[in-house]
Residue, then its C-alpha position, 0 to 999 in steps of 0.5 A: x253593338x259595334x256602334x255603341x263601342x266607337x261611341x264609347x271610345x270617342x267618349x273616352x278619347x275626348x275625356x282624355x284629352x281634356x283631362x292631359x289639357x286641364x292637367x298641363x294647364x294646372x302645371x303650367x305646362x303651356x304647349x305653344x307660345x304667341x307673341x302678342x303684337x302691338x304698335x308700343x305705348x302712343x301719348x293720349x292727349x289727356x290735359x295736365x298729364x303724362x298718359x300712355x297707352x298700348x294695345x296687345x293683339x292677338x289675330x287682329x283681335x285687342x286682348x289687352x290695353x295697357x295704360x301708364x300715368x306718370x303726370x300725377x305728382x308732388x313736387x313739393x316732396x320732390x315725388x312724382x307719382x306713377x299709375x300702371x294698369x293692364x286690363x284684358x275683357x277675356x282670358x287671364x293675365x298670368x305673369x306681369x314684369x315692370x322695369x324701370x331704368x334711368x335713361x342718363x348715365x350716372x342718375x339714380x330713382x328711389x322707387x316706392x310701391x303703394x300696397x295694392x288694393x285690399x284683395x290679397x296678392x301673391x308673392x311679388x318681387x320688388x328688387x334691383x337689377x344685378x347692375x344696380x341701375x334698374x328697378x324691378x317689380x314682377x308677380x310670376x304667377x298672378x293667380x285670381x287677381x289676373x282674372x280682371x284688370x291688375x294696377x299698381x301705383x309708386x312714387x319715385x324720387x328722382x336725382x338727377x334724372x329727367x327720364x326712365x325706360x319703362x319696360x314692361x312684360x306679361x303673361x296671359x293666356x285666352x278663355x278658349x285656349x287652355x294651352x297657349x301662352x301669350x306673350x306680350x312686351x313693349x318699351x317707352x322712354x318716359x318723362x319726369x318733368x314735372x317733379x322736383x329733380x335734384 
């Protein structure tokens, strides 16, 4: 009888804590944050194109690749073109954040978002910075789409920039670990050489 009641109790202790953990998960009410480490975006020698890449780590262990494409252009409408995409093999991408900054004082770039592919997205926000310099693009809860690798694509109109910072920040957390968030963030000076600068 004794026996039958610690089973039941551990049954039941075990039942509790997966429900609060499922509960605060649904919430978002993740219990610890890790800062993914990475060694920030490296050039790929990729032939007529501007590619960056970064890796996101967690224990040693790659959780996230991130590239960036910005050597695919118009030059004839003084538009370049940009790719971003952020791919993980388990785990889900929560939360994603691009900022893009002008490196020289005084130059100006109209961003324009190409519509994301034909799977509905949540709400994004698509705004400037309070100093006016930066351009900001950001999705607080990716839902579903961050289940697999997330894209998005512009075109940018440069005046009298050469370069930008790109900076970007994200969310995710990993398959067996329901209450960590991690976090992951790096930051690169990006050249804008091959479109027609005014």
């Amino acid at each position: 009888m004794k026996r039958s009641i610690k089973i039941a109790s551990v049954v039941l202790a075990v039942i509790f804590v997966l429900t609060i953990g499922i509960v605060l998960y649904d919430a978002g009410a993740f219990v610890s944050t890790e800062q993914l480490q990475t060694e920030g975006f490296k050039q790929l020698s990729i032939p007529d194109s501007e590619t960056y890449a970064a890796s996101f780590y967690s224990n040693k262990v790659e959780v996230a690749h991130v590239s960036v494409d910005v050597g695919l252009v118009m030059p004839q409408q003084g538009l370049a073109y940009m790719q971003f995409y952020i791919s993980h093999e388990v785990g889900m991408l929560d939360s994603l954040y691009l900022e893009f900054t002008p490196t020289n004082p005084g130059a100006f770039i109209q961003w324009y978002l190409e519509r994301p592919g034909a799977i509905p997205w949540p709400l994004m926000v698509f705004q400037t910075s309070s100093d006016a310099r930066s351009t900001i693009v950001g999705v607080d809860d990716l839902g579903s789409i961050g289940t697999g690798t997330v894209g998005l694509a512009f075109f940018l109109r440069p005046y009298q920039a050469t370069s930008f910072w790109f900076e970007l920040n994200f969310t995710m957390h990993a398959s067996g670990s329901l209450l960590t968030r991690q976090v992951g963030s790096a930051q690169i000076e990006l050249p804008i050489t091959l479109a027609n600068a005014t």
